[in-house]
Residue, then its C-alpha position, 0 to 999 in steps of 0.5 A: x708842554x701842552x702835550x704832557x697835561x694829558x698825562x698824569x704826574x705818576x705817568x709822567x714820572x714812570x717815565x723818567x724811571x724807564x729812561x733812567x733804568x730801560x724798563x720797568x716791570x709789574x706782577x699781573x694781577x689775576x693775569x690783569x695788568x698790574x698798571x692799567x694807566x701805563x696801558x694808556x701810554x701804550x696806546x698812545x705809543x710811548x711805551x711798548x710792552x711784553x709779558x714776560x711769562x716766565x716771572x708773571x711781568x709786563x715789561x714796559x721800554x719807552x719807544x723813541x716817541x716816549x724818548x723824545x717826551x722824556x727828553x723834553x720835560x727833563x730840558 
């Protein structure tokens, strides 16, 4: 668990949300990332993202290190 305290509560559950639907997608703002504390996760490898030009969206999937994560906070 000691993993997890180095994310937030709102990461932790954008997370859940990504395993339960596949993705999730955000608007660019001003063609900045609309979600700059998912771009941590990104860094840290347990998401991947593209753009999706043709709606303005970063799409965000877990990659199987966020898989695994996920799988250990839901038990």
């Amino acid at each position: 668990m000691a993993e997890t305290e180095k994310f937030s509560k709102s990461q932790i559950a954008t997370l859940k949300h990504i395993q339960k639907k596949g993705f999730a997608g955000y608007r660019r703002v001003d063609g900045k990332p609309a979600c700059p504390e998912l771009e941590e996760l990104v860094e840290a490898g347990y998401l991947s993202e593209s753009y999706m030009e043709m709606f303005g969206e970063d799409v965000y999937r877990l990659t199987e290190k966020g898989e695994n994560l996920v799988r250990s906070l839901v038990g």
